[in-house]
The first five atom37 places (N, CA, C, CB, O) and aatype in JSON, in Angstrom:
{
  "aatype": [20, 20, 20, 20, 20, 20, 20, 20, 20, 20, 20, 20, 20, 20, 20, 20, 20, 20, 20, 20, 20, 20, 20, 20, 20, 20, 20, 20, 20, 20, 20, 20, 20, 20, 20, 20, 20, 20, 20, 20, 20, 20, 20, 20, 20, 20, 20, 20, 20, 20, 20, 20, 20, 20, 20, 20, 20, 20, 20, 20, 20, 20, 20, 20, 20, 20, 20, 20, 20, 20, 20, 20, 20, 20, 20, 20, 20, 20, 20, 20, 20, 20, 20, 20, 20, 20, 20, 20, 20, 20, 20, 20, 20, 20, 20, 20, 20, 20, 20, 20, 20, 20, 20, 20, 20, 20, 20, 20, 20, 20, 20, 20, 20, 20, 20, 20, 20, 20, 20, 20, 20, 20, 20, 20, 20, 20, 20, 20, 20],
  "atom_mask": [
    [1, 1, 1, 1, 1],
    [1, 1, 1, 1, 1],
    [1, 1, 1, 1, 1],
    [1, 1, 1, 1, 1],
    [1, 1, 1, 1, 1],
    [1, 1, 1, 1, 1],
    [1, 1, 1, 1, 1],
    [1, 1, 1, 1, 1],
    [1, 1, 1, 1, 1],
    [1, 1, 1, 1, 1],
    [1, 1, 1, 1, 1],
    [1, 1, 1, 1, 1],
    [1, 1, 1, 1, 1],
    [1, 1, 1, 1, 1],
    [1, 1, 1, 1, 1],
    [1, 1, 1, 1, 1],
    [1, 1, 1, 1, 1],
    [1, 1, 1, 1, 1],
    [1, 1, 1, 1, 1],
    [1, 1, 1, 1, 1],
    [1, 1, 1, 1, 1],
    [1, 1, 1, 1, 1],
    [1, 1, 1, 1, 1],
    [1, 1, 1, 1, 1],
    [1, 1, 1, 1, 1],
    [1, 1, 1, 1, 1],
    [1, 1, 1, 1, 1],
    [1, 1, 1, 1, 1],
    [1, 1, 1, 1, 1],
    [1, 1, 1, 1, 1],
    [1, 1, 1, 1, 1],
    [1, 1, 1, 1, 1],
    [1, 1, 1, 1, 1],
    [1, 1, 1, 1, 1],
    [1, 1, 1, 1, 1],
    [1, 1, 1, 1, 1],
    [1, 1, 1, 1, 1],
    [1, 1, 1, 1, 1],
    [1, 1, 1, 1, 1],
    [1, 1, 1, 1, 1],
    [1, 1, 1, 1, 1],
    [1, 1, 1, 1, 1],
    [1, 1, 1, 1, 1],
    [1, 1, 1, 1, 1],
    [1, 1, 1, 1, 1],
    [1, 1, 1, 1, 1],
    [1, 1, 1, 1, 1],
    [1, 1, 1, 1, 1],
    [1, 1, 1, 1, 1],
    [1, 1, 1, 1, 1],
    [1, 1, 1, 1, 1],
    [1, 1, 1, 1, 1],
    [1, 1, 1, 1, 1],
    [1, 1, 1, 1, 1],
    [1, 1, 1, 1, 1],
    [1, 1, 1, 1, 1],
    [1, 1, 1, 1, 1],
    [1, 1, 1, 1, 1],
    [1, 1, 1, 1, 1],
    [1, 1, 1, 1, 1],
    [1, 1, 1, 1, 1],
    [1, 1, 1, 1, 1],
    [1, 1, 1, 1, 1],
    [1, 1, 1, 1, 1],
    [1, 1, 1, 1, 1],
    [1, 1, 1, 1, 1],
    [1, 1, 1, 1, 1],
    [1, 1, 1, 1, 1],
    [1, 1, 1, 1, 1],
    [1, 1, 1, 1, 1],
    [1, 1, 1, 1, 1],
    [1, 1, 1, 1, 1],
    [1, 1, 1, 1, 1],
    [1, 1, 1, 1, 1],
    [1, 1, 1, 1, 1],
    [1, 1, 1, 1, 1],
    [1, 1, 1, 1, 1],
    [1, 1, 1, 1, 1],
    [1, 1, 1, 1, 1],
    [1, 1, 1, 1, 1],
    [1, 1, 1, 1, 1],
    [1, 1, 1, 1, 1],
    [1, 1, 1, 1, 1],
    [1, 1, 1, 1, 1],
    [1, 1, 1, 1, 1],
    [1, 1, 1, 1, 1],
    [1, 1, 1, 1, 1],
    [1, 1, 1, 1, 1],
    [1, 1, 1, 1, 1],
    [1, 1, 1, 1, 1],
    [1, 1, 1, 1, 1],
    [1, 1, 1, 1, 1],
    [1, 1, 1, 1, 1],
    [1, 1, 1, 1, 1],
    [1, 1, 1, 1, 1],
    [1, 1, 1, 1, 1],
    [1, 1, 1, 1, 1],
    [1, 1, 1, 1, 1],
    [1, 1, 1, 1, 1],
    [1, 1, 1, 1, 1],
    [1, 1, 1, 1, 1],
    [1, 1, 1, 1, 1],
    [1, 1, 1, 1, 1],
    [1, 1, 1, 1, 1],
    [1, 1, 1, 1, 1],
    [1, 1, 1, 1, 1],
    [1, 1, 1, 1, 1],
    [1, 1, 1, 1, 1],
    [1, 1, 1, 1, 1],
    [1, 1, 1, 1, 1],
    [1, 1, 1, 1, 1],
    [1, 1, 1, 1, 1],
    [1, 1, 1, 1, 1],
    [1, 1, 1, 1, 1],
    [1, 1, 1, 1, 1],
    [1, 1, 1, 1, 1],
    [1, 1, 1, 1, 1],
    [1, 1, 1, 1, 1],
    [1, 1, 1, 1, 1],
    [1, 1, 1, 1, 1],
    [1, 1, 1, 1, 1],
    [1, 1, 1, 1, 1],
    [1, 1, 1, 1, 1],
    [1, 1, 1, 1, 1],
    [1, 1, 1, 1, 1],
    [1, 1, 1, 1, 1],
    [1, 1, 1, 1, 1],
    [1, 1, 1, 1, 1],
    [1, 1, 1, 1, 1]
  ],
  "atom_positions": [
    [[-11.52, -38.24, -18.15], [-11.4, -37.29, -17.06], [-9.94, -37.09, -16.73], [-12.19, -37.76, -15.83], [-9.17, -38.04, -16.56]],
    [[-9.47, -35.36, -16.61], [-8.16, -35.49, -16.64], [-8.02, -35.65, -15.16], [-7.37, -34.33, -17.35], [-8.92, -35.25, -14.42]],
    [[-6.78, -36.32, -14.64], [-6.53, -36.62, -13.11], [-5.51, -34.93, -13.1], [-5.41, -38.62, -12.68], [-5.01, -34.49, -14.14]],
    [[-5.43, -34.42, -12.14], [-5.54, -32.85, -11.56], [-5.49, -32.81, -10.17], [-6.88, -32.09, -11.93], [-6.41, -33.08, -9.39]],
    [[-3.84, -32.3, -9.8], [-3.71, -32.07, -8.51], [-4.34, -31.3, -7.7], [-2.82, -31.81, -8.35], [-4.53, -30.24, -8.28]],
    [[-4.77, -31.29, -6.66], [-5.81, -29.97, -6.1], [-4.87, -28.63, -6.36], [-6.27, -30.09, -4.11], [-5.46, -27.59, -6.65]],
    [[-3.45, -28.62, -6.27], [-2.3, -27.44, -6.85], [-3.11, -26.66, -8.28], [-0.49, -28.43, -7.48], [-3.48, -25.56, -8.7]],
    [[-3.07, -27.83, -8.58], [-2.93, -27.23, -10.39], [-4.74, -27.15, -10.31], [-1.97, -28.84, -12.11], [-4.96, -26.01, -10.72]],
    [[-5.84, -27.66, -10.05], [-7.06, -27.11, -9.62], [-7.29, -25.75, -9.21], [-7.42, -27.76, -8.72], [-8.12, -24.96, -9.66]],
    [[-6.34, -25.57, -8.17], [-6.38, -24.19, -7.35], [-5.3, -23.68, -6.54], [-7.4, -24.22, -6.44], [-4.91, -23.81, -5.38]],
    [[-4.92, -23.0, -7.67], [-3.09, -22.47, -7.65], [-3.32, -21.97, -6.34], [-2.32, -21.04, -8.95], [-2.1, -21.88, -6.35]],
    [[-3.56, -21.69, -5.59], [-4.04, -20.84, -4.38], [-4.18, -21.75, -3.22], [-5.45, -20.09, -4.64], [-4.07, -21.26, -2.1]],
    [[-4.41, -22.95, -3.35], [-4.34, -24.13, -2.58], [-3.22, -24.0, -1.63], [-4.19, -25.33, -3.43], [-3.45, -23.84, -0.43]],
    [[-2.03, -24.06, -2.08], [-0.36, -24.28, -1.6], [-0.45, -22.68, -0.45], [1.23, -24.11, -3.5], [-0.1, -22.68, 0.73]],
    [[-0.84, -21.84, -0.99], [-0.85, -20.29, -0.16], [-1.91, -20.5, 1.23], [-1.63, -18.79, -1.41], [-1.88, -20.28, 2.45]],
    [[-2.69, -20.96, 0.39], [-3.93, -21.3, 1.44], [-3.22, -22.14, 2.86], [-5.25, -22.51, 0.52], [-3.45, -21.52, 3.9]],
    [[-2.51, -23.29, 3.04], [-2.45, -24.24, 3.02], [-0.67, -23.35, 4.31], [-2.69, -25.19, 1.3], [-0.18, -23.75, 5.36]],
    [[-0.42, -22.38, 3.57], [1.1, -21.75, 4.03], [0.03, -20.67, 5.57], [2.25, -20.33, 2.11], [0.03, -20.65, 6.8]],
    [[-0.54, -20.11, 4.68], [-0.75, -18.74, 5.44], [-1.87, -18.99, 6.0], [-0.82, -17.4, 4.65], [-2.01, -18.01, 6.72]],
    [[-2.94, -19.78, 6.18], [-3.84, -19.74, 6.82], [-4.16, -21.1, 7.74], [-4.72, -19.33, 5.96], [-5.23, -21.28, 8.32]],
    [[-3.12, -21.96, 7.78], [-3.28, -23.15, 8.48], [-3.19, -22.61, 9.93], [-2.21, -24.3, 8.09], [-2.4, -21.69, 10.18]],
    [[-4.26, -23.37, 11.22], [-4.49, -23.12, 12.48], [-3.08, -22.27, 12.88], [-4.82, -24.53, 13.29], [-1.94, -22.58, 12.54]],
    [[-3.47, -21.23, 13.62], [-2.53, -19.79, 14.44], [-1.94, -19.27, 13.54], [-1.33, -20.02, 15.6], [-2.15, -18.06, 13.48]],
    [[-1.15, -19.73, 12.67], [-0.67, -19.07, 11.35], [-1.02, -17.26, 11.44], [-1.63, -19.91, 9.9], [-0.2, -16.35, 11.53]],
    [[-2.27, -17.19, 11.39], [-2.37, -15.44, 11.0], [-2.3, -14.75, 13.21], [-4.88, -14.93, 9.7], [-1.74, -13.79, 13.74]],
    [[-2.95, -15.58, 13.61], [-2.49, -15.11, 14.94], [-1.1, -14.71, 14.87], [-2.65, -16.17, 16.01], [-0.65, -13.56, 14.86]],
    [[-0.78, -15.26, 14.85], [0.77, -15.27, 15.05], [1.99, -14.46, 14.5], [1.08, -16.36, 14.73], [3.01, -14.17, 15.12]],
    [[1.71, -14.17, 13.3], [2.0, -13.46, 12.26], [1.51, -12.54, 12.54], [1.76, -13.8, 11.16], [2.27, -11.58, 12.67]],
    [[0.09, -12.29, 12.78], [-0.28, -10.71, 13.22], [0.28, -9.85, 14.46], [-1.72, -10.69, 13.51], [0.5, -8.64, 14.45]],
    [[0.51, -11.06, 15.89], [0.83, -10.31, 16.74], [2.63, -10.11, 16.54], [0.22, -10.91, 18.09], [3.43, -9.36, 17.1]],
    [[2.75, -10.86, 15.78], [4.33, -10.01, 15.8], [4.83, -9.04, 14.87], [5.44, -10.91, 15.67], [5.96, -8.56, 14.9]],
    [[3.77, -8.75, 13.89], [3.57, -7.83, 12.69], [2.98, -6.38, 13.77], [2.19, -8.64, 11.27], [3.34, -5.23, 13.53]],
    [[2.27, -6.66, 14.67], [1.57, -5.54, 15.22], [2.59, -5.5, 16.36], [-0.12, -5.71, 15.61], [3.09, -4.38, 16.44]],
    [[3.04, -6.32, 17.21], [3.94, -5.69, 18.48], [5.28, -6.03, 18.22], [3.57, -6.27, 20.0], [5.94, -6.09, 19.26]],
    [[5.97, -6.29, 17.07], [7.37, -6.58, 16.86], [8.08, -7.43, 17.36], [7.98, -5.78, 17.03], [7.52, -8.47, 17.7]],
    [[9.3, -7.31, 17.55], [10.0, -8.68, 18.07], [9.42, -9.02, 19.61], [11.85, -8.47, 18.13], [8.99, -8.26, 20.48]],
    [[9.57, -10.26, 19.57], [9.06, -11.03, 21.12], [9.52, -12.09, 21.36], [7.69, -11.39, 21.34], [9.98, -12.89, 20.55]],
    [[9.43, -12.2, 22.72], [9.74, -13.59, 23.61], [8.77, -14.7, 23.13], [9.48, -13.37, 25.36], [7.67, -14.44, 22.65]],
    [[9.27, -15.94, 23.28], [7.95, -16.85, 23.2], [7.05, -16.57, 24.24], [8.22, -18.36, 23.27], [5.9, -16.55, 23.81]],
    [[7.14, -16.31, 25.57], [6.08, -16.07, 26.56], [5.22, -14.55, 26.53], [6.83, -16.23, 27.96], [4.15, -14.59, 27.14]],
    [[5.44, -13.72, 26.13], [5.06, -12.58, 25.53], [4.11, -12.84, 24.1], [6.38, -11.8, 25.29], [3.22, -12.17, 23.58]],
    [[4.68, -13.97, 23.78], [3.9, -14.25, 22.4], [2.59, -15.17, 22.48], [4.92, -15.0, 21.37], [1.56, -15.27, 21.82]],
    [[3.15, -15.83, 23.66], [1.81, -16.78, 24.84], [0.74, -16.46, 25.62], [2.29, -17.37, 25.93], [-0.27, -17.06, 25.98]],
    [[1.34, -15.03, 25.86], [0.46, -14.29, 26.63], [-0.42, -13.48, 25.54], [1.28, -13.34, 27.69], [-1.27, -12.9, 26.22]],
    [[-0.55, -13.3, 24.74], [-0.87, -12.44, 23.2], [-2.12, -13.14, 23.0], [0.36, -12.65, 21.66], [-3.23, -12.69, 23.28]],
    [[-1.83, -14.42, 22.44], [-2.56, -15.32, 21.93], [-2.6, -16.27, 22.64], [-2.29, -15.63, 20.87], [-2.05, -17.37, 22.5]],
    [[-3.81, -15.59, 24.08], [-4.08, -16.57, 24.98], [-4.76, -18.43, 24.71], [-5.01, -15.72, 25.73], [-4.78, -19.28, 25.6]],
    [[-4.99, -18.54, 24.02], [-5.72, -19.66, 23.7], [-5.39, -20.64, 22.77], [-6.73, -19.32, 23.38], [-6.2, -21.31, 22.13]],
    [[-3.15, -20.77, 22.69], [-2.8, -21.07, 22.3], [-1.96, -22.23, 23.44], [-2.59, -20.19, 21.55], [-1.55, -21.8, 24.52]],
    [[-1.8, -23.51, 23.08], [-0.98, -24.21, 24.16], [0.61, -24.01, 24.2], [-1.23, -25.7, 23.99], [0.82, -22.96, 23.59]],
    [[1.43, -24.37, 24.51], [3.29, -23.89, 24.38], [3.47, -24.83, 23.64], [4.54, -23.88, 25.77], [3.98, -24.53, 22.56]],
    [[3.14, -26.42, 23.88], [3.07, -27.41, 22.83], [3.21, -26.73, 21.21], [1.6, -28.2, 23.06], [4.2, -26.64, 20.48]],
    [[1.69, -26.28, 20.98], [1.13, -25.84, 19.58], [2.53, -24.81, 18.81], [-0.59, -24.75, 19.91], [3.33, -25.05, 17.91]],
    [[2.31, -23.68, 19.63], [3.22, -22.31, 19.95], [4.45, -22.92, 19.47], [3.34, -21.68, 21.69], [5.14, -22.36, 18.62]],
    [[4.71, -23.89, 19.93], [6.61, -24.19, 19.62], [6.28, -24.58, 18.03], [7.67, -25.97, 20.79], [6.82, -24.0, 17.09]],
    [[5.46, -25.47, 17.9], [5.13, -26.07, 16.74], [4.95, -25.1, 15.15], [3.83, -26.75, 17.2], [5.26, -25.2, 13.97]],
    [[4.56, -24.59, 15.65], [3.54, -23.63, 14.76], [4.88, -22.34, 14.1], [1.95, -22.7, 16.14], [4.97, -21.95, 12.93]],
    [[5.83, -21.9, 15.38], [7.33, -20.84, 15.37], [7.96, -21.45, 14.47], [8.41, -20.7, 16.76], [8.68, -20.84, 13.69]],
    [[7.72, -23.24, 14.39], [8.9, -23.83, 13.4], [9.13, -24.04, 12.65], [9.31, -24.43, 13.29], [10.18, -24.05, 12.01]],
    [[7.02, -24.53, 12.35], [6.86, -24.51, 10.57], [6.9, -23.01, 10.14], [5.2, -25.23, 9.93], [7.47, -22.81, 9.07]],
    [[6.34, -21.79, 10.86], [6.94, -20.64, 10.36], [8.04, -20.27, 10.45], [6.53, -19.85, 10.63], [8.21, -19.46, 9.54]],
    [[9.08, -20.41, 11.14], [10.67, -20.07, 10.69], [10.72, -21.25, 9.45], [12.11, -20.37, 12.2], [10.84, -20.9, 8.27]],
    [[10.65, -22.15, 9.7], [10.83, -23.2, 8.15], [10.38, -22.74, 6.86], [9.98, -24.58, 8.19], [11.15, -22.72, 5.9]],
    [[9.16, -22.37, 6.79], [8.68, -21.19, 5.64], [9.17, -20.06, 5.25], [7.66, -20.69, 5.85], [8.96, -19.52, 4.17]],
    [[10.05, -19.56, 6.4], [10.8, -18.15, 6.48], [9.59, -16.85, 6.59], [11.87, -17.95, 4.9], [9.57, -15.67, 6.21]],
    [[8.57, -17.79, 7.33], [7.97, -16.51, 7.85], [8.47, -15.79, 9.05], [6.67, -16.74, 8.12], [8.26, -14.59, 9.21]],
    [[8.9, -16.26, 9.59], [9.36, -16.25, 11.04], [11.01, -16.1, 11.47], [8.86, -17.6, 11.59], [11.73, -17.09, 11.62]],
    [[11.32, -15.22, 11.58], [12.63, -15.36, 12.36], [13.2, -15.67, 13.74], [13.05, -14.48, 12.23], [12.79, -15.12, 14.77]],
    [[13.99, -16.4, 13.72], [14.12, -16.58, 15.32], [15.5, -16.03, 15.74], [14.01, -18.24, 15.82], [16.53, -16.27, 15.13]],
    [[15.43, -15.41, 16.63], [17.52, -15.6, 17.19], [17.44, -15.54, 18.13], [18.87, -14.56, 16.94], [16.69, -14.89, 18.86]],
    [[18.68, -16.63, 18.43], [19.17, -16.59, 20.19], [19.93, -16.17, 20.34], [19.47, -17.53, 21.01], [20.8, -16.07, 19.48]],
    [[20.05, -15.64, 21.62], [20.78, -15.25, 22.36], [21.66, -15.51, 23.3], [20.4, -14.87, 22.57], [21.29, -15.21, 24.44]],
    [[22.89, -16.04, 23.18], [23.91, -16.31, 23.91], [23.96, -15.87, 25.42], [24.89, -15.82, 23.25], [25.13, -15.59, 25.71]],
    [[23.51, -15.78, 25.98], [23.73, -14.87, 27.23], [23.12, -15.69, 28.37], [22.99, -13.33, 27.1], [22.39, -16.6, 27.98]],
    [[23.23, -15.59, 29.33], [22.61, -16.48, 31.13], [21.64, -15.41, 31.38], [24.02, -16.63, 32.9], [21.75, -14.2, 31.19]],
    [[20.58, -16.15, 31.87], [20.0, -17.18, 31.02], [19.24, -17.19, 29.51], [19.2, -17.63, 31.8], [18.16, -16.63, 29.31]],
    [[20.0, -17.95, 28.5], [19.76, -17.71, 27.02], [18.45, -16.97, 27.06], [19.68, -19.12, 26.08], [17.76, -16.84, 28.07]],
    [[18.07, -16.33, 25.46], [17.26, -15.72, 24.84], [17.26, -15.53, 23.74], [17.13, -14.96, 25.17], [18.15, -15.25, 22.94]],
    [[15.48, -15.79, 23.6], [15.15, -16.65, 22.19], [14.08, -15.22, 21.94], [14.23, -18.74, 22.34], [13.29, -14.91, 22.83]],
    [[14.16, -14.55, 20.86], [13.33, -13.73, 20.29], [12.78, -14.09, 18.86], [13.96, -12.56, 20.31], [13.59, -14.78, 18.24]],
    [[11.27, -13.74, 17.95], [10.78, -14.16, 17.26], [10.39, -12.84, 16.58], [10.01, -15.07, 17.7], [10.18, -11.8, 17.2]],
    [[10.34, -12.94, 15.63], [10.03, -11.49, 14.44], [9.49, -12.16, 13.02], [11.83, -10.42, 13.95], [9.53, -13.24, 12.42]],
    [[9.04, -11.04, 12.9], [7.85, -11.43, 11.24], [9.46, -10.85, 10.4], [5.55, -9.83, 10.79], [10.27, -9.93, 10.55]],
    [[9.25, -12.18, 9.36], [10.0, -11.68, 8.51], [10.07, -10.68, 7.02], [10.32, -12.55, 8.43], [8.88, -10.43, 6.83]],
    [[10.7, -10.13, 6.1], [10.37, -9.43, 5.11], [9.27, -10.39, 4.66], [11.5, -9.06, 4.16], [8.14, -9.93, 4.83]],
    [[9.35, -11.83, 4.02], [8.64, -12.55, 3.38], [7.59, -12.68, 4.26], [9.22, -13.65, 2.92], [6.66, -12.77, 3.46]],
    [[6.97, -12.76, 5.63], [6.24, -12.78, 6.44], [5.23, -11.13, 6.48], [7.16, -13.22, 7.59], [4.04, -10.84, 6.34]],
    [[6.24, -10.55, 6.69], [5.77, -9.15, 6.14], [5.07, -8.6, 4.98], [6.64, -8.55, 6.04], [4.42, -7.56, 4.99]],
    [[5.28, -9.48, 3.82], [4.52, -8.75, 2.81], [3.3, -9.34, 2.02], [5.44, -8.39, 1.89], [2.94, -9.21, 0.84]],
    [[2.56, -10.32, 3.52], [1.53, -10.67, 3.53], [0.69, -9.9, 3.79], [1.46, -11.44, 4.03], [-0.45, -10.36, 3.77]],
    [[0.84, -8.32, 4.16], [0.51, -7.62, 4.44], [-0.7, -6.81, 3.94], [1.3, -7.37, 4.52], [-1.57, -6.29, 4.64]],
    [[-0.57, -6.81, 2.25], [-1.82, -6.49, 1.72], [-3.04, -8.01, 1.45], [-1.34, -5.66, 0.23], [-4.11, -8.0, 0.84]],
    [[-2.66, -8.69, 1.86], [-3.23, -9.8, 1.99], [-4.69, -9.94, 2.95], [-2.16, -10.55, 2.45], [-5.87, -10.25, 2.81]],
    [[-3.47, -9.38, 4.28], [-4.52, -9.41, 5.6], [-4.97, -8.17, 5.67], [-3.92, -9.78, 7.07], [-5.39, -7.84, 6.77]],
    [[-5.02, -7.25, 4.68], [-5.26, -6.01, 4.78], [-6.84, -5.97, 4.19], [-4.1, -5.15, 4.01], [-7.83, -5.38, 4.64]],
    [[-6.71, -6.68, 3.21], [-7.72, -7.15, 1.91], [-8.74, -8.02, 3.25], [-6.72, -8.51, 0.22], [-9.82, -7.62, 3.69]],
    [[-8.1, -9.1, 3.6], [-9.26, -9.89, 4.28], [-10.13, -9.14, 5.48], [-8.61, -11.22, 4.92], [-11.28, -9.34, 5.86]],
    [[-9.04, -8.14, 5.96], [-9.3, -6.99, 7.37], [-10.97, -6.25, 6.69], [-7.5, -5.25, 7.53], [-12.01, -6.25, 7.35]],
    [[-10.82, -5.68, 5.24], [-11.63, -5.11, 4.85], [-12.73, -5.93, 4.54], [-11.21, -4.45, 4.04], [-13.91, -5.76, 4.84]],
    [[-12.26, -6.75, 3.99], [-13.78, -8.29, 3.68], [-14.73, -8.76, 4.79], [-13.05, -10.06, 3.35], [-15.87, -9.23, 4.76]],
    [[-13.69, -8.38, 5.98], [-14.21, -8.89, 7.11], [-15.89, -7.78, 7.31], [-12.82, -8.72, 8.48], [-16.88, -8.26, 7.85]],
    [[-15.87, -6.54, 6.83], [-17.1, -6.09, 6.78], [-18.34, -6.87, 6.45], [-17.01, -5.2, 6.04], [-19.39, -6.57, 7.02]],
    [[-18.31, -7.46, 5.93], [-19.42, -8.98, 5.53], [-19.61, -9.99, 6.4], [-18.95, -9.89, 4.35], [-20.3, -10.97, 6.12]],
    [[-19.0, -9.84, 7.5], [-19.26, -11.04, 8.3], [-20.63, -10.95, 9.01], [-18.12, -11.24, 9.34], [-21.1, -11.96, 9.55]],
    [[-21.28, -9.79, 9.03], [-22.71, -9.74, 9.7], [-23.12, -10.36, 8.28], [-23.49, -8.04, 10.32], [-23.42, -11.54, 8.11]],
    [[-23.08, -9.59, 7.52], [-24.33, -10.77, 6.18], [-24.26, -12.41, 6.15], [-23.82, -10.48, 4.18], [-25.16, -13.21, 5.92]],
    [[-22.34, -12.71, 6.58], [-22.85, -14.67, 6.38], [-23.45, -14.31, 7.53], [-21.55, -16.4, 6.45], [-24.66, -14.5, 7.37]],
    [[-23.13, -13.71, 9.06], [-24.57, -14.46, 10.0], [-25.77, -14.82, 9.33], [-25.22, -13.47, 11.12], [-26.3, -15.93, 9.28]],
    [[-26.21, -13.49, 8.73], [-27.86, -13.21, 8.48], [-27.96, -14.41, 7.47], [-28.41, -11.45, 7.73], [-28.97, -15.1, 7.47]],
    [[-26.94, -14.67, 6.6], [-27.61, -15.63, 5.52], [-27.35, -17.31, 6.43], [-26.57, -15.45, 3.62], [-27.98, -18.31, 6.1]],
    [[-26.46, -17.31, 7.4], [-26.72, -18.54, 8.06], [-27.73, -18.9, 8.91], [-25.84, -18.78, 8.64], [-28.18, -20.04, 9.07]],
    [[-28.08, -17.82, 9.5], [-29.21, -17.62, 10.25], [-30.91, -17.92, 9.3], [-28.95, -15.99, 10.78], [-31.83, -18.56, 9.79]],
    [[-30.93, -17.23, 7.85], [-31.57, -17.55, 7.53], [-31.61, -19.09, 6.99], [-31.72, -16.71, 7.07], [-32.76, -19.55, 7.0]],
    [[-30.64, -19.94, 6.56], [-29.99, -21.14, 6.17], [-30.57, -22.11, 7.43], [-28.21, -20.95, 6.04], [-31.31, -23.04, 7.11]],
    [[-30.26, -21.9, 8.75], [-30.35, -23.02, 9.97], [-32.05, -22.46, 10.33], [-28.83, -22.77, 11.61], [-32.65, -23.3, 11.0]],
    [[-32.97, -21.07, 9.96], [-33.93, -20.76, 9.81], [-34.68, -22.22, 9.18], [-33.82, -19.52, 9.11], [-35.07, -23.19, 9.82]],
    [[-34.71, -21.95, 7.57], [-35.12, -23.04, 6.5], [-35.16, -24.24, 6.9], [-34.33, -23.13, 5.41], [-36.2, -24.9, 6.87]],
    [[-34.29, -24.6, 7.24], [-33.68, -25.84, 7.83], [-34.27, -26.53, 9.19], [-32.27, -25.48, 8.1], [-34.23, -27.75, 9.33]],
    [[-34.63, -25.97, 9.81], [-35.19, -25.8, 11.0], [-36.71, -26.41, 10.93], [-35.1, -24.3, 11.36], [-37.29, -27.29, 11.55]],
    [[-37.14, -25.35, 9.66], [-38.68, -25.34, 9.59], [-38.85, -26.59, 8.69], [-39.42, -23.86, 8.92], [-40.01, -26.97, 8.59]],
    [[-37.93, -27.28, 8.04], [-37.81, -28.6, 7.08], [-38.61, -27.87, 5.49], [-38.95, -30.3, 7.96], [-39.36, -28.37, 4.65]],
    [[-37.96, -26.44, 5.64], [-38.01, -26.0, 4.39], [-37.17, -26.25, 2.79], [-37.91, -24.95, 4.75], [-37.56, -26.1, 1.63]],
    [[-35.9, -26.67, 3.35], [-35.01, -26.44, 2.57], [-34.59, -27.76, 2.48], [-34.11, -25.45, 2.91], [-34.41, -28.51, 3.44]],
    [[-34.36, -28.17, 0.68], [-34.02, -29.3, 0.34], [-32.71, -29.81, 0.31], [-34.46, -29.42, -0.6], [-31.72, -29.17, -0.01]],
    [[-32.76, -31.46, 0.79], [-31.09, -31.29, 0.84], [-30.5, -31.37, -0.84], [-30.3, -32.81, 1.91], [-31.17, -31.58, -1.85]],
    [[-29.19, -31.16, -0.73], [-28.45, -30.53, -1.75], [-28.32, -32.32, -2.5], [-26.78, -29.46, -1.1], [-28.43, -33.33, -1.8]],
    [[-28.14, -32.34, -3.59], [-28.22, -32.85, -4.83], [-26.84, -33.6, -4.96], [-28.52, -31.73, -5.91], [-25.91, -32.82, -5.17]],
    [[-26.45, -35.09, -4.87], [-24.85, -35.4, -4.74], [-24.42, -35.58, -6.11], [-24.43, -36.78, -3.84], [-25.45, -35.49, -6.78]],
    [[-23.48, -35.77, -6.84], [-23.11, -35.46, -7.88], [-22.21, -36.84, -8.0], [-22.52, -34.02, -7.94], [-21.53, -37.05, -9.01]]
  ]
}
């Protein structure tokens, strides 16, 4: 059995792992859709985010170079945040998933039918390997 990084398993792993880890697309979206912003403007956006997380989250995306940040020298300082080109041309990405998202009534119906089966002690459990 060859030993196989989950990378080299699923080249798509590392992307996965960049662009879709928790707020990641929040975040990226609201500054892709309302342009440069304050962190509190960006708090207020994506209500259900803590300032904790929010700081966290600006740093691994400026660190990725999704994210740009600049301050501003001035009383009292100012810190603005922008999607970057490389942040930006995730674009047909979330464009693709925007459209996929049409399917999200069918997983209901097929989960619905799934916790249905399941329910009634129709459905066998799955087979471990």
């Amino acid at each position: 059995m060859e030993d196989t990084t989950p990378e080299l398993a699923c080249p798509v792993a590392p992307v996965v792992d960049v662009v879709f880890s928790r707020w990641t697309t929040p975040i990226l979206w609201a500054l892709n859709e309302y342009g440069r912003q304050r962190f509190v403007e960006l708090s207020r956006r994506i209500t259900t985010i803590t300032p904790k997380v929010l700081t966290q989250r600006l740093r691994q995306l400026e660190r990725d170079g999704l994210v740009v940040r600049t301050y501003h020298a001035e009383v009292p300082p100012r810190v603005e945040y922008e999607i970057s080109d490389l942040g930006r041309s995730l674009g047909p990405l979330f464009a693709a998933l925007s459209e996929w998202s049409s399917n999200l009534e069918r997983v209901e119906s097929a989960r619905a039918e799934y916790d249905r089966k399941a329910s009634a002690g129709t459905r066998k459990p799955a087979a471990h390997r």
